[in-house]
C-alpha positions in Angstrom: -6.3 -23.3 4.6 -8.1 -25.8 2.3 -7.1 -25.5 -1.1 -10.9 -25.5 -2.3 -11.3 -22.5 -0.3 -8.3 -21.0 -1.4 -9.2 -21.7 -4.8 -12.8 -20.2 -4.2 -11.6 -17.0 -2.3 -9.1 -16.2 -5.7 -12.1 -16.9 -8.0 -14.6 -14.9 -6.3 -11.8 -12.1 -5.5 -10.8 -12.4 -9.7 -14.2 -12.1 -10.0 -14.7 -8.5 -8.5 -11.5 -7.2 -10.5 -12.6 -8.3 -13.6 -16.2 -6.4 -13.0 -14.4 -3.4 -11.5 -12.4 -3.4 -14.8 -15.5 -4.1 -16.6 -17.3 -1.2 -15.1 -14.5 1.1 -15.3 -14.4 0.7 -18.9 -18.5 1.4 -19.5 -18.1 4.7 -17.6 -18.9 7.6 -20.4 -15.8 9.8 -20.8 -17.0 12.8 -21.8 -14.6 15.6 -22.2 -10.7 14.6 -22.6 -9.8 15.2 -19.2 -5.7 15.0 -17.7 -5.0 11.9 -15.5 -6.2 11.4 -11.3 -4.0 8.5 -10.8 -2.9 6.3 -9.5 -3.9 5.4 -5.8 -0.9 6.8 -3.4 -1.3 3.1 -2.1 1.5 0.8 0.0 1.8 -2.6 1.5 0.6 -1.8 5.0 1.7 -5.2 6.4 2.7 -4.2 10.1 6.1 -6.2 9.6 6.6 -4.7 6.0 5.8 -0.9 7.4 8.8 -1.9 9.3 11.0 -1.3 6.1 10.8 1.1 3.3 7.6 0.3 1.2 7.5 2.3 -1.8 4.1 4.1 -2.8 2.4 4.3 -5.9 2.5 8.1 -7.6 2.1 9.6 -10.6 4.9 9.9 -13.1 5.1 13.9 -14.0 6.9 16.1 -11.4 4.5 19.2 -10.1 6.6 22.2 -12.0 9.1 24.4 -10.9 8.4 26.8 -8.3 5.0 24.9 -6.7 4.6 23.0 -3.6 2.4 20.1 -3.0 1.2 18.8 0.1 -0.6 15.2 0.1 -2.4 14.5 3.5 -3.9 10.6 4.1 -5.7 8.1 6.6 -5.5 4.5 6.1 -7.6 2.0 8.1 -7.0 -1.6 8.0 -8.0 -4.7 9.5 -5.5 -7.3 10.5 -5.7 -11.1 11.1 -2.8 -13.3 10.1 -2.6 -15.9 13.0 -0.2 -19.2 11.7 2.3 -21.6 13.5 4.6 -22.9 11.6 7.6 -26.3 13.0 9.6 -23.2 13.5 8.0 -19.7 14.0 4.9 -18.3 15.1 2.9 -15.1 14.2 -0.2 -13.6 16.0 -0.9 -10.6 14.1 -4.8 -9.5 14.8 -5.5 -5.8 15.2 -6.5 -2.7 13.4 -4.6 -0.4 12.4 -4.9 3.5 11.8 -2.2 5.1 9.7 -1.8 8.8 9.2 0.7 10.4 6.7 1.4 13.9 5.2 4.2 14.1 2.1 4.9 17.9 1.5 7.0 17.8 -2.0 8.0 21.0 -3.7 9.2 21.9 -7.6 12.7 22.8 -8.8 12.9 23.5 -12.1 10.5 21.9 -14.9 12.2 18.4 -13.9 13.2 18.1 -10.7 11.0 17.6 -7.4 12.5 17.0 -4.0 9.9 15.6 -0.5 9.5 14.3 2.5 6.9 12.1 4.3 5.7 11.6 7.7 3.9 9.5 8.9 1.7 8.1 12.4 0.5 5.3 13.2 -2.3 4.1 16.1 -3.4 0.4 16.7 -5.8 -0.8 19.2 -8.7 -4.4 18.9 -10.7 -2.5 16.6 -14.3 -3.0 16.1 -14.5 -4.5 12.4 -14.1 -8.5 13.3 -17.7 -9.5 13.6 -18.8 -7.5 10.4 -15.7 -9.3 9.0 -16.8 -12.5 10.0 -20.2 -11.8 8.5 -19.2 -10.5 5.6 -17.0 -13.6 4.7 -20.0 -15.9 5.5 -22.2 -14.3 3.2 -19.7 -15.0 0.5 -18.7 -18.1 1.6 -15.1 -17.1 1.8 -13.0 -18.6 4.4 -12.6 -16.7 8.0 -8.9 -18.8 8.6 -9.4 -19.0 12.6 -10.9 -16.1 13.4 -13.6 -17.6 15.3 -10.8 -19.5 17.7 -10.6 -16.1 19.1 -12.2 -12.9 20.7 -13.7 -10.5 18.3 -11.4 -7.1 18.6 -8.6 -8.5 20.8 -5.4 -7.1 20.1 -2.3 -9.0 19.3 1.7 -8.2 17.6 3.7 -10.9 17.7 6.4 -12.8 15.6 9.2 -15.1 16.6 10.8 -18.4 16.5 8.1 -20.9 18.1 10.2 -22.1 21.0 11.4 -19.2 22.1 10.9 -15.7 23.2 9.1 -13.1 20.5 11.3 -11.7 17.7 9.3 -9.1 17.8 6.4 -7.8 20.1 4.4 -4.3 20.5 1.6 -3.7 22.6 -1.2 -0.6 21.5 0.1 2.4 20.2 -1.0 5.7 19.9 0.3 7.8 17.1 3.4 6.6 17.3 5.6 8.0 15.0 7.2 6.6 12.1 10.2 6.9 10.7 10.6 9.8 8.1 11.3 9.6 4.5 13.2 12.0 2.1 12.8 11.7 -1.8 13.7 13.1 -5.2 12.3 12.6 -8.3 13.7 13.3 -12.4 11.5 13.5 -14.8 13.5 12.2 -18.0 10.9 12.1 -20.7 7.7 14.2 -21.1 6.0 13.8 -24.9 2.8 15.9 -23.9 1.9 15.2 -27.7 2.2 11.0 -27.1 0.9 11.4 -23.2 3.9 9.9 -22.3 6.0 10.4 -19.2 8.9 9.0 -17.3 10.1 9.8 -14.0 13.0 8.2 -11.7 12.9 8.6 -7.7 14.9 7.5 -5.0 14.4 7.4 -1.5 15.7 7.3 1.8 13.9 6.0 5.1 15.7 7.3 8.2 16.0 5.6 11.3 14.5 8.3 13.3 11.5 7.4 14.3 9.2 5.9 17.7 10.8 2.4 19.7 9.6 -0.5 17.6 8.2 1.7 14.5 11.4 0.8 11.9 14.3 -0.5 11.5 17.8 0.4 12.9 19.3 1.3 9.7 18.8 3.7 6.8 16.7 2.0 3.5 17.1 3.0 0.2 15.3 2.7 -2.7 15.4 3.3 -6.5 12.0 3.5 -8.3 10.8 4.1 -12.2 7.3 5.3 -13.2 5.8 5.9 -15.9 2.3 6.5 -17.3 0.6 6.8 -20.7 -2.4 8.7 -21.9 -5.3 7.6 -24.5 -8.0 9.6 -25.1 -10.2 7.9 -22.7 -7.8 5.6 -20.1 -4.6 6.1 -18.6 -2.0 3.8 -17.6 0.4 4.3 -15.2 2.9 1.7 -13.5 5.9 1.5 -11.3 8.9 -0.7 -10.8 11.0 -0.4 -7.5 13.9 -1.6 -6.1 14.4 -1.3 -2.4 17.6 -2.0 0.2 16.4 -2.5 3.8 18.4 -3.1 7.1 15.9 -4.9 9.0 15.1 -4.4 12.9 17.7 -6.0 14.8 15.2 -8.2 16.6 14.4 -9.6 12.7 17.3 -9.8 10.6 17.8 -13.5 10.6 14.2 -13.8 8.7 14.5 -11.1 6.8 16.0 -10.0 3.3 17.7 -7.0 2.7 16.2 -6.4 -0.8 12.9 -6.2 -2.2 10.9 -5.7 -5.4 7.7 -3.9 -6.1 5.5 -3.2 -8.6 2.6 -1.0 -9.6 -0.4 -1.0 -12.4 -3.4 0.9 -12.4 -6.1 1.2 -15.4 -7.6 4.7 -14.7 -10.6 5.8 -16.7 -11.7 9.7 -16.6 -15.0 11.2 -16.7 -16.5 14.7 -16.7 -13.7 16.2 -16.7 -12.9 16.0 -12.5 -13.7 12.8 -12.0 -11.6 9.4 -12.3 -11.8 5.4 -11.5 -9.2 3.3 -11.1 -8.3 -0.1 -10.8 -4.9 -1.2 -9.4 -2.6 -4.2 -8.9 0.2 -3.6 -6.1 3.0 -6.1 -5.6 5.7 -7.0 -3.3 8.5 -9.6 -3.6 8.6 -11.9 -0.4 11.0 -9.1 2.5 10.8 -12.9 5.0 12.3 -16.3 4.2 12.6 -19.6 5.9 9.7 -19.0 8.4 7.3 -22.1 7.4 4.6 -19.6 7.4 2.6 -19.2 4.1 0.9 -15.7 5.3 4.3 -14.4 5.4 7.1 -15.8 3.3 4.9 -15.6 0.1 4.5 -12.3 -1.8 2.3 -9.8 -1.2 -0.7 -8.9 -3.7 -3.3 -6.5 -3.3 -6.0 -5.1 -5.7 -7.5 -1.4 -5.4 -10.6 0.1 -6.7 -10.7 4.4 -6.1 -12.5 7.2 -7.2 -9.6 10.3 -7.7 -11.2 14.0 -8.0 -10.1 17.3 -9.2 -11.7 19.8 -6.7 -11.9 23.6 -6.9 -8.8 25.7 -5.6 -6.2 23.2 -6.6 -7.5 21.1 -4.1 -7.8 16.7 -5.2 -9.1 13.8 -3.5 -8.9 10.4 -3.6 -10.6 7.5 -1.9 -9.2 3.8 -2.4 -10.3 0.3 -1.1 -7.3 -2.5 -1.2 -8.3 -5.7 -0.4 -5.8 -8.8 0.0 -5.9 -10.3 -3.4 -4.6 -14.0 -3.0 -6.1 -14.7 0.8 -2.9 -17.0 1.6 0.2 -13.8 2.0 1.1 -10.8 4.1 -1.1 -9.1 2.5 -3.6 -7.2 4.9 -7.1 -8.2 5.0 -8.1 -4.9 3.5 -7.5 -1.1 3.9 -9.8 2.0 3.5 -7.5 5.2 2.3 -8.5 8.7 1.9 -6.2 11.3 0.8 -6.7 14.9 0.1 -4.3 17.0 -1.7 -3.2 21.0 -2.4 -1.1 22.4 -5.2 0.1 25.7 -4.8 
């Protein structure tokens, strides 16, 4: 990609966040109102969902005796088609991801989960509005115009030879489950401080071609902090994957991830939020820039309290840098139930 049009496609892109933020912060508080936050958001690179990818949550555990059930629909578009002296990728699809976590109380402290998740891909039907879209902007289209709008395409592997890796469409196919727990160690309700530790475990259980072979572990810290009109909240995870057997000579076995999200509240039910997600590079030594960089994604969401214990949230994540594995973007809405 031309480095003008790189350099254009960050502007304009740092452009939006600094307006969302902007806009976030003019909102009218009104009454003092507890935190939405943050988006329940991952890295929903194909190769990435592969592994362990930890999701952003909020830092207080749900109380003891009450269960929680978080039910979701991603949508993204994907398009990272590179050739590098060495390996090829042809990644150009959408993709439809559904997930329920179900989490339940134990004690004022403790919480223990699991989550589930589907996934369907197929050509889509977004390429040409893409196109469009980036034309009216001026932002760059890469090659998308070198092929069919809404073919399908999953493949990565060494250039000379056959596919690493290589999936045709898929139907909700299922993914491989994940079993959590979370401590709370500090909660100053007077400060609007808390701090909560989770690990997880991704077991290899799931559909041909959907995970790895292996179990992945991960440690994870989160925190957030409470003003009277924002809330912060961030996490920091560590994460030990055993790649697919087909990719462990391109990929690493330990990752970094990071969360922040400004949330501002208003009318009491009713939140915005603006997010930065993160991802250390999982592939290495591939020559390809749209995959051995790191990934970086900014969010803007609405978050909702509803009636009955019932929440909502609606998120937009949108590849931040233009030049990583980063998806192009991905619609997410969640609904939730506390009882």
């Amino acid at each position: 990609m031309p480095v003008s049009k790189t350099l254009w496609d960050m502007g304009l892109k740092t452009l939006i966040c600094v307006t969302s933020l902007s806009l976030i912060g003019m909102v009218e508080a009104g009454e003092t109102a507890s935190p939405k936050g943050p988006l329940r958001l991952a890295e929903i690179n194909p190769l990435y969902t592969l592994t362990y990818t930890p999701r952003a949550e909020a830092a207080p555990t749900i109380g003891p005796g009450r269960w929680r059930l978080d039910l979701g629909t991603s949508y993204s578009n994907i398009f990272e088609r590179e050739t590098s002296e060495t390996h090829i990728q042809n990644l150009d699809f959408e993709l439809m991801t559904q997930y329920l976590n179900v989490r339940r109380g134990l004690g004022t402290r403790f919480e223990v989960g699991t989550q589930l998740i589907w996934r369907s891909t197929s050509g889509g039907f977004l390429d040409h509005f893409i196109q469009e879209y980036h034309g009216l902007f001026g932002l760059p289209n890469d090659n998308r115009d070198e092929v069919p709008n809404d073919a399908f395409s999953f493949l990565f592997g060494p250039r000379d030879q056959a596919p690493s890796y290589q999936t045709g469409k898929r139907r909700f196919a299922f993914g491989e489950p994940v079993i959590f727990a979370k401590y709370q160690a500090i909660h100053q309700r007077e400060r609007g401080f808390d701090l909560s530790f989770k690990t997880a475990v991704k077991l290899p259980w799931g559909a041909s071609n959907q995970g790895g072979d292996g179990t992945d572990v991960s440690l994870e810290g989160i925190f957030s902090k409470s003003f009277e009109k924002y809330h912060i909240h961030g996490m920091l995870a560590w994460a030990h994957i055993d790649p697919h057997a087909d990719l462990q000579a391109q990929m690493r076995q330990n990752g970094i991830f990071g969360s922040f999200a400004l949330e501002r509240t208003f009318r009491v039910r009713h939140a915005l939020i603006a997010q930065l997600d993160l991802g250390s590079q999982l592939f290495r030594d591939t020559g390809l820039d749209n995959l051995d960089d790191a990934a970086i994604n900014f969010s803007v969401g609405w978050a909702g309290s509803l009636s009955g214990g019932w929440a909502m949230q609606i998120g937009f994540m949108e590849d931040l840098t233009g030049n990583g594995p980063a998806v192009d973007f991905t619609l997410d809405v969640q609904v939730s139930k506390v009882f």
